[in-house]
N, C-alpha and C positions, 0 to 999 in steps of 0.2 A: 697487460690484459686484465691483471688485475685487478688495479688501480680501478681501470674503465669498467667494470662491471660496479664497483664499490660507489662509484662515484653516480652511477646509473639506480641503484638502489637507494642510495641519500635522497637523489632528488625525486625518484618514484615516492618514498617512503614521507619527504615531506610537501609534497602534490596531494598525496594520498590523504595527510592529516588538515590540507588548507580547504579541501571539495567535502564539503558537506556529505550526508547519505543522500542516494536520490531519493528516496521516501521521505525521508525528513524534510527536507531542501523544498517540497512541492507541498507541504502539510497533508499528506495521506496516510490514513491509517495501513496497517497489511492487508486486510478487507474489504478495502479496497479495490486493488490493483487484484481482486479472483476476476476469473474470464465469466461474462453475462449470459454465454453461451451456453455453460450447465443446467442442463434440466435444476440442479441440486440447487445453484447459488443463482438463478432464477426463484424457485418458490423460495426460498430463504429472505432475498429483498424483498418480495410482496409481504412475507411476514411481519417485515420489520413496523415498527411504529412508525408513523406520520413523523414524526420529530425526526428519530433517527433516519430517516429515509432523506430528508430533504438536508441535513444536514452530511448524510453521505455525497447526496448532489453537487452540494456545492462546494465540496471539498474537490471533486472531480473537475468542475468548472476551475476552479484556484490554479488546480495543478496544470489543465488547460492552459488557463491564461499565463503563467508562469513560463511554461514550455513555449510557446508563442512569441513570449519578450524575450526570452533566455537571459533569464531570471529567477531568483528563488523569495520565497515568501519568505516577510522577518523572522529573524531568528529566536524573538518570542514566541512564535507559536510551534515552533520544529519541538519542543517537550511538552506541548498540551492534550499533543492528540496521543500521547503513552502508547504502551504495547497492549492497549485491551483488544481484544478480538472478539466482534460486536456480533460477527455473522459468522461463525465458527460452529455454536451450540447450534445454531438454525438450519445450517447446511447440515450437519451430523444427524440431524432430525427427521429432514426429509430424505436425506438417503436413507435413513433407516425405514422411514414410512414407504419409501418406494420399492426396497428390496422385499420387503414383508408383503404389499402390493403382484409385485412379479412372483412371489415363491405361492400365493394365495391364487 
């Protein structure tokens, strides 16, 4: 019984190291994958610059068309798109504009 568990966790553990992250794997930032549904991370996109806006889109299309092939995008770009968080300051922003809104 064991054994059977050891031998269950080697090959979880080396599945685990051969599967890319799904975020990585699809070229999406974290800021991505917020829900469009938030009042908050609604105005926060419209804030965004023209650049970065179309540049989020098409990262969404990527990871689309990726999911669709079931496939993942090369593995040069899986560390381009780093841990910045583009739409973080901007959600925090307009919650805060909005809470100051409802309390006024």
């Amino acid at each position: 019984m064991v054994e059977e568990t050891l031998l269950v966790n080697q090959n979880n553990s080396t599945h685990h190291h051969l599967t890319p992250h799904p975020k990585l794997a699809s070229g999406l930032r974290y800021d991505d994958l917020l829900i469009e549904t938030d009042p908050d991370v609604v105005t926060a996109i419209a804030r965004l610059p023209p650049r970065e806006r179309a540049l989020r889109t098409m990262r969404l299309k990527r990871a689309l068309d990726c999911e669709l092939k079931h496939s993942f995008v090369p593995e040069y770009l899986w560390n381009k798109q780093g841990p910045h968080r583009y739409l973080t300051p901007l959600i925090e922003q307009a919650r805060k504009e909005r809470l100051e809104a409802d309390y006024l």
